[in-house]
C-alpha positions in Angstrom: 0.0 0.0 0.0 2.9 2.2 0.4 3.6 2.7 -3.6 -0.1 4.2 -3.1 0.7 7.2 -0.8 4.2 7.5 -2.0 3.3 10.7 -4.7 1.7 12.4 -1.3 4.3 11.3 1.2 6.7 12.9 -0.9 5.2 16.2 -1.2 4.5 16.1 2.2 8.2 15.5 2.6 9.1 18.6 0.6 7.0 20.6 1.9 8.4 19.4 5.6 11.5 20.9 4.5 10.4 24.2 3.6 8.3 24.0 6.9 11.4 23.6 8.9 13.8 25.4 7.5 11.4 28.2 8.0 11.4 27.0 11.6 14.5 28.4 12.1 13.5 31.9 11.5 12.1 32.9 14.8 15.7 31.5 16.1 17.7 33.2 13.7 15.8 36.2 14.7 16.4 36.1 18.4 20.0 35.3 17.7 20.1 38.8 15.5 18.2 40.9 18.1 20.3 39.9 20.9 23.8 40.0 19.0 23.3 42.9 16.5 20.6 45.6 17.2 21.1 45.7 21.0 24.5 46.3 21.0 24.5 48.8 17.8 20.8 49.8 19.2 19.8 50.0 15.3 16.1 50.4 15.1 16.6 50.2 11.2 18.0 46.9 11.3 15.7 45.5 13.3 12.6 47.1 11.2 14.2 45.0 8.6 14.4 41.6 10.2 11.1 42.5 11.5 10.1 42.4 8.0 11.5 39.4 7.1 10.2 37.4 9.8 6.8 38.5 8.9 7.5 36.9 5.0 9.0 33.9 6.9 5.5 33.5 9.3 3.6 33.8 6.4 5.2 31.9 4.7 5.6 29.1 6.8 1.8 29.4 7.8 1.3 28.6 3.6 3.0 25.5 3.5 2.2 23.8 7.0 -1.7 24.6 5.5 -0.7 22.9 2.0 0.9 20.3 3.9 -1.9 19.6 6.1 -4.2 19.8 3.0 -2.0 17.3 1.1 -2.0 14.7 4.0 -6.0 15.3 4.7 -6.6 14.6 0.9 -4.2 11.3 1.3 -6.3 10.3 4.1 -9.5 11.3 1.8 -8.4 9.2 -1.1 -6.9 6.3 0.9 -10.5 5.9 3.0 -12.6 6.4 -0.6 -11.0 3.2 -2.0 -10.1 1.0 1.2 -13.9 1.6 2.7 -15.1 -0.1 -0.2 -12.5 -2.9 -0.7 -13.4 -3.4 3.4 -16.8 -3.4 2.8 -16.4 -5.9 0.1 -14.0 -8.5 1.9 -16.6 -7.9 4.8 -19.4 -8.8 2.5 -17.7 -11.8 0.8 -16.9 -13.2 4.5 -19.8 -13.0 5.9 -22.0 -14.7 2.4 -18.9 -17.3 3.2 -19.7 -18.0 6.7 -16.1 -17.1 7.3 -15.1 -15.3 10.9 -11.5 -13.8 10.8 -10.7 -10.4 12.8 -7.8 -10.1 10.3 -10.2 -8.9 7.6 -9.6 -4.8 7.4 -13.3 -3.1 8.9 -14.5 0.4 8.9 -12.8 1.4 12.0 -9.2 -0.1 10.2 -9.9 2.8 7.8 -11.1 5.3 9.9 -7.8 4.9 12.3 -5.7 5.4 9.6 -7.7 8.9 8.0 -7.6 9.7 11.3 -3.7 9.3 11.8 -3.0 11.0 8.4 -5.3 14.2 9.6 -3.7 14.7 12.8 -0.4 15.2 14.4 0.7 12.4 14.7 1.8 11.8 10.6 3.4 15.5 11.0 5.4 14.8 13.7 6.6 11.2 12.5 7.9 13.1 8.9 9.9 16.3 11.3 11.6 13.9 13.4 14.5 13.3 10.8 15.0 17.1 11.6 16.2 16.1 15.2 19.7 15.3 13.9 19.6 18.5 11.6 19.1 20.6 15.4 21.6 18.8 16.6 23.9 19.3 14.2 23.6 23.3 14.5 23.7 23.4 18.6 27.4 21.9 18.0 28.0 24.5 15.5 26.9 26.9 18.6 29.0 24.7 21.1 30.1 20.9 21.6 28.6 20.9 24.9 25.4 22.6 24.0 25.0 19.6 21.2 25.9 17.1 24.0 23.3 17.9 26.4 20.9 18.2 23.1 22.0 14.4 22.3 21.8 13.7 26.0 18.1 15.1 25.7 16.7 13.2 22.5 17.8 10.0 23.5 16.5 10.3 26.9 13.3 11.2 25.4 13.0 8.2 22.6 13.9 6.1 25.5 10.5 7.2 27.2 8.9 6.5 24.4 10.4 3.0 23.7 9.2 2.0 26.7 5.6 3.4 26.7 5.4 1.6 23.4 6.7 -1.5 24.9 4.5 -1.1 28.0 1.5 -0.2 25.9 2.0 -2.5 22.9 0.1 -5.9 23.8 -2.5 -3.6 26.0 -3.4 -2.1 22.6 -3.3 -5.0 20.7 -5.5 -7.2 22.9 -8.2 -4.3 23.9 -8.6 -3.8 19.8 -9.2 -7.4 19.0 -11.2 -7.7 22.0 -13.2 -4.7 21.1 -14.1 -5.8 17.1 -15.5 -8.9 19.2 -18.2 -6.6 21.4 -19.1 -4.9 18.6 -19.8 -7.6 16.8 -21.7 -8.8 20.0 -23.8 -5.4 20.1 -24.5 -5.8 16.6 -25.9 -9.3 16.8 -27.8 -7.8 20.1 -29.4 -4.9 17.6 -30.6 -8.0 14.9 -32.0 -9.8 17.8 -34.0 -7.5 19.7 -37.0 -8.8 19.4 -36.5 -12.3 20.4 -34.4 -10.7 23.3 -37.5 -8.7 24.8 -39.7 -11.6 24.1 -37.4 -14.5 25.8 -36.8 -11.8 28.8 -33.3 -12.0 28.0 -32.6 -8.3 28.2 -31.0 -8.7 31.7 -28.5 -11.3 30.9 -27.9 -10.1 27.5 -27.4 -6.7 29.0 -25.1 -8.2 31.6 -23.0 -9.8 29.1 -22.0 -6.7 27.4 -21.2 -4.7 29.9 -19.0 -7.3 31.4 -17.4 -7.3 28.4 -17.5 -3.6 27.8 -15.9 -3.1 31.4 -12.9 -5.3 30.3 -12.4 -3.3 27.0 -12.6 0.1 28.9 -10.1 -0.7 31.5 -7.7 -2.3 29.2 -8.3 0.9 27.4 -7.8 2.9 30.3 -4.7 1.4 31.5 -3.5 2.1 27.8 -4.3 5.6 28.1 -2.9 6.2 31.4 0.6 4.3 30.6 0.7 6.7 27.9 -0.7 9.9 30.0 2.1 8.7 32.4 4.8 8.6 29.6 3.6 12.2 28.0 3.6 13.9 31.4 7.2 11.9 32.6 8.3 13.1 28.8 7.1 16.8 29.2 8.6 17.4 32.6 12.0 16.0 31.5 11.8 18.4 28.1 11.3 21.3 30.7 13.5 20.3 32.7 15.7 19.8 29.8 15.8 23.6 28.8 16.5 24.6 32.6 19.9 23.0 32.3 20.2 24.0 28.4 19.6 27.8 29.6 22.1 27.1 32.8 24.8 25.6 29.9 24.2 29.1 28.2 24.5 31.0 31.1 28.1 29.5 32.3 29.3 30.2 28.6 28.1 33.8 28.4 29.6 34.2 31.7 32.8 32.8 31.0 32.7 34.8 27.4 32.4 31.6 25.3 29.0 32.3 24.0 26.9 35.6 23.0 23.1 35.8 24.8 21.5 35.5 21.8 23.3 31.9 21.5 22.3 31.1 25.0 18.3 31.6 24.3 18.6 30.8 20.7 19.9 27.3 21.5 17.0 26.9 24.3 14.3 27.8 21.7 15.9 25.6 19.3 15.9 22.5 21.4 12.8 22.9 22.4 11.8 23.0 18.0 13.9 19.7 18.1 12.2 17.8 20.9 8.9 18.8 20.1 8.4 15.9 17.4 9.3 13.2 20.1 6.9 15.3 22.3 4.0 15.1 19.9 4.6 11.5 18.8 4.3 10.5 22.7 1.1 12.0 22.7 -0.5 10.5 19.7 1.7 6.9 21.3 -1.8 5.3 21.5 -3.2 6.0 17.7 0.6 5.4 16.1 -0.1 1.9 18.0 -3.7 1.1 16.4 -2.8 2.5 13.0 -0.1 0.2 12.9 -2.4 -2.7 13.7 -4.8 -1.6 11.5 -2.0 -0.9 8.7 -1.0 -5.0 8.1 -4.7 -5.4 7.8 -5.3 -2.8 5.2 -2.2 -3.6 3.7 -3.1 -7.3 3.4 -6.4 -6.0 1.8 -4.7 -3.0 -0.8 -2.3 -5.8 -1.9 -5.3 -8.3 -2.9 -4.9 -9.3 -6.6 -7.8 -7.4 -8.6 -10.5 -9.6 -9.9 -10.2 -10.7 -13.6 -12.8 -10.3 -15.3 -13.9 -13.8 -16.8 -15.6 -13.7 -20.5 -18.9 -12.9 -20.2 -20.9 -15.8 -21.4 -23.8 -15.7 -23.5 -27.6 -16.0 -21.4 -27.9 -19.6 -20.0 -31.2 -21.5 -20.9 -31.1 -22.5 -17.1 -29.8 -26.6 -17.4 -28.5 -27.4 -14.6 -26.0 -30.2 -13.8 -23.9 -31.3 -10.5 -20.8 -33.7 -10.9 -20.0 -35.5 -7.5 -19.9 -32.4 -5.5 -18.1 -32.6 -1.9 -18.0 -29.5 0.3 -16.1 -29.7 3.8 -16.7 -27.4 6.8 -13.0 -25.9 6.7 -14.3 -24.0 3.5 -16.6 -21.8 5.7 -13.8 -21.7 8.2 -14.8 -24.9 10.9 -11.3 -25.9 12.1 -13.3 -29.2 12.9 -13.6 -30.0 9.0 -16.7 -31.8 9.0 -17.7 -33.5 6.0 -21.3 -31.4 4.7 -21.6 -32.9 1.5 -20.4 -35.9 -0.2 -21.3 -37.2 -3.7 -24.0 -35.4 -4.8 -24.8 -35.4 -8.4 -28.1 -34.8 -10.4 -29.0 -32.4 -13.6 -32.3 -30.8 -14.3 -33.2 -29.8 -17.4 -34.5 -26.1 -18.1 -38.6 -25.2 -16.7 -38.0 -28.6 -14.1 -38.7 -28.1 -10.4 -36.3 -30.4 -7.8 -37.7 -30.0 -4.4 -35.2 -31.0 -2.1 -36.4 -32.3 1.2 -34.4 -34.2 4.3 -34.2 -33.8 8.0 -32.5 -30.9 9.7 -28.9 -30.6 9.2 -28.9 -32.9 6.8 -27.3 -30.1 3.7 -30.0 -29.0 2.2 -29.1 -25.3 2.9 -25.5 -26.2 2.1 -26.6 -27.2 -1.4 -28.4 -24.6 -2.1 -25.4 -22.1 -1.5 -23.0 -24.0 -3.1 -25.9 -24.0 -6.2 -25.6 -20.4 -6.0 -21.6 -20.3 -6.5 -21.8 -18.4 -2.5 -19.4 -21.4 -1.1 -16.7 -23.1 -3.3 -16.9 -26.9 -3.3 -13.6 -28.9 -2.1 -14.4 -31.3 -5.4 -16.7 -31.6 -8.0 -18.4 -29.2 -9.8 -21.9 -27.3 -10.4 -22.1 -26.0 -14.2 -25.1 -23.9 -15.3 -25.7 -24.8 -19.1 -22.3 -26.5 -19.0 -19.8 -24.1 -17.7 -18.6 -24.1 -14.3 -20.3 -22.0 -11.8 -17.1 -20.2 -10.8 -16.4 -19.3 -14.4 -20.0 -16.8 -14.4 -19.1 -13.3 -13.6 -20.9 -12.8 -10.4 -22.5 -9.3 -11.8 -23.3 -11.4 -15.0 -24.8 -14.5 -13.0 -26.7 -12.6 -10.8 -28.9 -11.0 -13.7 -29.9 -15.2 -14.2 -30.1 -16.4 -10.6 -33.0 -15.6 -8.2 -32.3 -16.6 -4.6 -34.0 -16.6 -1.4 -32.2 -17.7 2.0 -33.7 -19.5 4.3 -33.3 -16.5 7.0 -34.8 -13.9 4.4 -33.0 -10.5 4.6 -34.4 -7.0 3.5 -32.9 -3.7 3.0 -34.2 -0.6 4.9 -36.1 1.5 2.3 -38.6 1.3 -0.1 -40.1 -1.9 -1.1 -39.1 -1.0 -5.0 -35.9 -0.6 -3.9 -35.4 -3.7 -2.1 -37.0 -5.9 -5.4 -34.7 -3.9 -7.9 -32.0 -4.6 -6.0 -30.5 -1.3 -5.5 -31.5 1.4 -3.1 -30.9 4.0 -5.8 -34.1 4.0 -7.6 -33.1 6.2 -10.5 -31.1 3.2 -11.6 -34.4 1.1 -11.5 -36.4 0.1 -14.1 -40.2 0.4 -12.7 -41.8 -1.9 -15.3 -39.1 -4.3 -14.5 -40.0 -3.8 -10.7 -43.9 -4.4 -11.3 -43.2 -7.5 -13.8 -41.3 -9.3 -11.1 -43.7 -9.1 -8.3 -46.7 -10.3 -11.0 -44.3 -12.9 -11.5 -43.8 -13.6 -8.2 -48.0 -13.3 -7.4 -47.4 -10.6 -4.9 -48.1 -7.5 -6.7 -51.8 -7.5 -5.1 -49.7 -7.7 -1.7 -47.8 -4.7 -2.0 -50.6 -2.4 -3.5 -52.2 -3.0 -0.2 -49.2 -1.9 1.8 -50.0 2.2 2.6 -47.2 3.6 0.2 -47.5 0.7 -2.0 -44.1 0.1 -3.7 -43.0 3.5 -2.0 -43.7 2.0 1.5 -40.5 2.4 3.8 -39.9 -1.5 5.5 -37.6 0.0 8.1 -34.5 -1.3 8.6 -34.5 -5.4 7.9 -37.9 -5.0 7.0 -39.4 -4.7 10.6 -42.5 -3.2 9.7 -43.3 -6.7 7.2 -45.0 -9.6 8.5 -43.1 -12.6 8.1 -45.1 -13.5 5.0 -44.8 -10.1 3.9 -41.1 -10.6 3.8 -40.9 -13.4 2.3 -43.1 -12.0 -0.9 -40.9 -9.2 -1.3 -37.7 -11.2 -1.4 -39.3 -13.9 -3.7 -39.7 -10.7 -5.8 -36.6 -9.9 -5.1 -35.5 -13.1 -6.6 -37.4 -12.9 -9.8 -36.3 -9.3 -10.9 -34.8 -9.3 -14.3 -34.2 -12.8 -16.5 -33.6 -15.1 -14.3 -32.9 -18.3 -15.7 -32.0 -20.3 -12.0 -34.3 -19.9 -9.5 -33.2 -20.9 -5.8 -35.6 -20.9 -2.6 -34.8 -22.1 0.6 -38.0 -22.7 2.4 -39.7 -20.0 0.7 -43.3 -21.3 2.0 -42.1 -21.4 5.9 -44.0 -18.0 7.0 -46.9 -18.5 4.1 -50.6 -19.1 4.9 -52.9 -21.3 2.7 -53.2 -18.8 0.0 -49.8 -17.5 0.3 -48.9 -21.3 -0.4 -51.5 -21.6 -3.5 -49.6 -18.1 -5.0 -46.6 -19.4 -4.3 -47.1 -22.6 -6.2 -49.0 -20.8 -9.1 -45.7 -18.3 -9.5 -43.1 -21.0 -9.7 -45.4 -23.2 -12.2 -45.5 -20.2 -14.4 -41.7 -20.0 -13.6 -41.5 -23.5 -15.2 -43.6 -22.4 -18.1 -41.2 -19.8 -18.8 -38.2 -22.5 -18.9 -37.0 -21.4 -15.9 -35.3 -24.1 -13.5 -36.1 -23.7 -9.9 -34.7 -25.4 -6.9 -36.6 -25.4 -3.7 -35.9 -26.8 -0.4 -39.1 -27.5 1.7 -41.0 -30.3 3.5 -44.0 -28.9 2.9 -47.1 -31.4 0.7 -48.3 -28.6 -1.6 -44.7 -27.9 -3.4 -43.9 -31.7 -3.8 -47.4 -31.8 -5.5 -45.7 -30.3 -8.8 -42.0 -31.4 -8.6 -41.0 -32.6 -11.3 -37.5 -34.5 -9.1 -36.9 -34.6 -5.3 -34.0 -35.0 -3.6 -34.0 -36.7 0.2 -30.9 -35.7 1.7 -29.6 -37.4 4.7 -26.0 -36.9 6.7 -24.7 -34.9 3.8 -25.6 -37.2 1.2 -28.4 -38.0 -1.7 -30.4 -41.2 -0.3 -32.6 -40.8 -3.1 -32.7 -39.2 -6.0 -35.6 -39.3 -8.9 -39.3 -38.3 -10.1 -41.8 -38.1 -7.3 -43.6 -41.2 -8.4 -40.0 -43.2 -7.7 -39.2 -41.3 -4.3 -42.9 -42.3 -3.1 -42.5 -45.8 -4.4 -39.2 -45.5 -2.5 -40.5 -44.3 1.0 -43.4 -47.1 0.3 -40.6 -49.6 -0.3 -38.6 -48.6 3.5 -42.3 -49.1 4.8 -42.6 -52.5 2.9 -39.2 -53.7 2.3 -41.5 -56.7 0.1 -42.4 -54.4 -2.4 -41.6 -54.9 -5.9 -38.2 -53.7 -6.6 -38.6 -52.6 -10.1 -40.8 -49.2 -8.1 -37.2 -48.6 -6.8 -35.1 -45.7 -8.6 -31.7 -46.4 -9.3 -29.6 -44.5 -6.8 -26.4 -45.2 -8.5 -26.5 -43.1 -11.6 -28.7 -40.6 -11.1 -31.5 -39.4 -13.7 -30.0 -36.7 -16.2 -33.8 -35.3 -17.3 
């Protein structure tokens, strides 16, 4: 990521030159008054350096407000393009099922604006002037320069320690800290079922106990580094009592001028101010350069090729011995999800896919959707390989509803189009998709109508009401794969009846729909089923051979030739 800020750091750099050289004036100055017009008592000299250290002030004002203006737009930039590759890696974690705390977040990005706004980034590029000071306090005398090396290094030594003292503090409070956040996010998603269940007491409790460790491991952070400023700016003035006595004891012994003796004091005070400032901004140097291997692990991410688009699928549908394991969603357990599964559907069929809990149906369905990578095999839509779609592309062809159905807050128009920025939308597009869908009637009778505001998740829905708009949701565009994960779970008789009439008008369209559902109605018009148990397919085939099937584990007797072949399954 550094190649990214190096055009700014430079300029920054440069202009830290100017900015420092011009520093020097107000020394220079002293040194003059106290060496040249005192003793000639010229008031025309000194209306002249008076002039010049006006140009110099003003001057120096200019470039430490372009510098400042140069870092602020770094930080700008920086945030503009790492807020949305954060937001992205957040987003492709969390459709992954993957938890890592060493994916980049918000905060990552904020830390680091925040860093190259402030202080802290100005005082890290004027430290290299330390040994510049130093240099010209020898010039003045050898033992003025010693006490001035005496003083830096007694300084960095302060602040050594408070970083070694404050460190793992920082570290640990940070990671712990992304973890109750996450906590009082999922506490925000859950509140109903908190208030319901009466859990708001121990829920509550839980937080704050967390909470309480994150603010006093904070707080011991901040007062190791309070301690360490406060140590660090007694010692500085402490520092220019003995630099002033050093001048003193060469003035009086003729060695040095007065205007040397408060000229050097001034001037180590311009030199130790750096260290001083990058004490006090100890704690944010610390997070940004947590949050910097995060964000630099992110900027570094190869860019995503393009595939070739493909042209639009007709919607066949076939899965070659597909295996997925838990460690692709991040189990360190690695339990075995899926194993063998392998079917094709031919486009306008309906599989219904039905099996006891856990048993993958869910699983299927994501891997279906190209949301989880299998470990082997492969699902192709119209023979290519899933992975080879561009997701942008794909998604104009795949309708999907989750089984935990999630809305956007806004408008319901918004939420079906797909894009909270209506203008984009295509209204007809929005209306043909819930007709499609059989929910059009539904919204009308909502009080805005396609303009009604959901809230946020769609809390002001019913259940039911949900679940129609993200069925909608699922049919905007030309999609030629349809996925539901127990799309009928919060539906009523009627909502059922619709439901079924929309996806046999799906299949009259040519459109291949998955479902996964154990309820009657659906399995009335499948055209396959799947029974899924432990991961794998225990039966595979039309719904007159998975009946005959379940007859046969009733009546073992029964005539095998009512038995579908489990070994190959059907192709069409």
């Amino acid at each position: 990521m550094f190649h990214a800020i190096k055009r700014h750091a430079w300029f920054a750099a440069l202009f830290g030159v100017a900015s420092n050289l011009l520093v020097l004036a107000p020394t220079l100055y002293l040194l003059q008054v106290y060496d040249r017009v005192l003793p000639s008592r010229s008031l025309e000299t000194l209306a002249m350096l008076m002039v010049f250290m006006v140009i110099a002030l003003l001057m120096m004002l200019a470039v430490d407000v372009v510098r400042s203006r140069l870092l602020s737009d770094l930080g700008r930039q920086l945030a503009d393009r790492l807020d949305r590759l954060s937001l992205a890696a957040r987003i492709e974690a969390h459709a992954r099922r993957v938890q890592s705390l060493d994916v980049a977040t918000a905060q990552d990005v904020a830390a680091l604006r925040a860093f190259l706004s402030g202080s802290g980034i100005t005082a890290f590029l004027d430290m290299p002037w330390l040994v510049v000071y130093l240099v010209l306090m020898f010039l003045f005398h050898w033992s003025l320069g010693l006490i001035a090396i005496a003083s830096a290094v007694l300084l960095v030594s302060v602040a050594l320690l408070n970083d070694r003292l404050t460190k793992n503090t920082v570290r640990a409070y940070t990671a712990h800290q992304r973890e109750t956040d996450q906590l009082y996010t999922q506490i925000n998603r859950n509140a109903e079922i908190v208030t319901a269940l009466g859990m708001n007491t121990a829920v509550l409790d839980a937080w704050s106990s967390r909470r309480r460790i994150d603010l006093d491991a904070q707080a011991q952070a901040a007062d190791t580094s309070a301690l360490s400023r406060n140590i660090s700016k007694t010692l500085r003035q402490a520092i220019q009592v003995v630099m002033m006595a050093a001048g003193a004891w060469l003035v009086i012994n003729q060695i040095a001028t007065g205007g040397v003796m408060l000229a050097t004091t001034i001037l180590l005070g311009k030199a130790l101010a750096p260290v001083e400032h990058m004490l006090g901004s100890w704690k944010q140097f610390i997070e940004v350069r947590q949050s910097w291997k995060r964000l630099d692990a992110l900027y570094r991410r190869p860019p995503v090729t393009r595939p070739v688009e493909l042209p639009r699928p007709q919607g066949r549908l076939t899965v070659e011995s597909l295996t997925f394991n838990s460690r692709g969603v991040g189990d360190p357990r690695g339990r075995m999800l899926l194993r063998g599964i392998h079917f094709a559907l031919t486009p306008g069929q309906l599989l219904v896919i039905v099996g006891s809990s856990a048993s993958g149906k869910s699983t299927l369905l994501r891997l279906l959707a190209g949301l989880w990578a299998p470990q082997s095999g492969t699902v192709r839509l119209d023979g290519a390989d899933i992975a080879q779609w561009p997701r942008e592309s794909l998604s104009r062809f795949l309708g999907y509803v989750p089984q935990d159905v999630e809305l956007f807050s806004g408008t319901v128009a918004g939420n079906i189009a797909r894009d909270p920025d209506l203008a984009k939308a295509d209204a007809g597009a929005i209306v043909r998709a819930a007709q499609r869908a059989r929910v059009h009637e539904l919204i009308l009778t909502l009080p805005n109508g396609y303009e009604t505001q959901i809230g946020e998740a769609g809390e002001t829905l019913s259940g039911g009401q949900r679940q129609a708009v993200a069925l909608a949701r699922a049919l905007y565009g030309e999609p030629r794969l349809v996925l539901l994960d127990e799309p009928n779970a919060n539906l009523d008789t009627d909502g059922e009846r619709l439901l079924n009439n929309a996806v046999l008008q799906l299949k009259r369209d040519g459109v291949t729909v998955v479902v996964v559902s154990h309820r009657q109605t659906v399995l009335s018009i499948a055209d396959r089923v799947l029974v899924m148990r432990g991961g794998q397919m225990e039966c595979f085939g039309t719904r007159e051979q998975v009946e005959a099937w379940m007859r046969s584990r009733t009546n073992p007797a029964g005539p095998p030739a009512d038995r579908p072949q489990l070994r190959k399954a059907p192709t069409s």
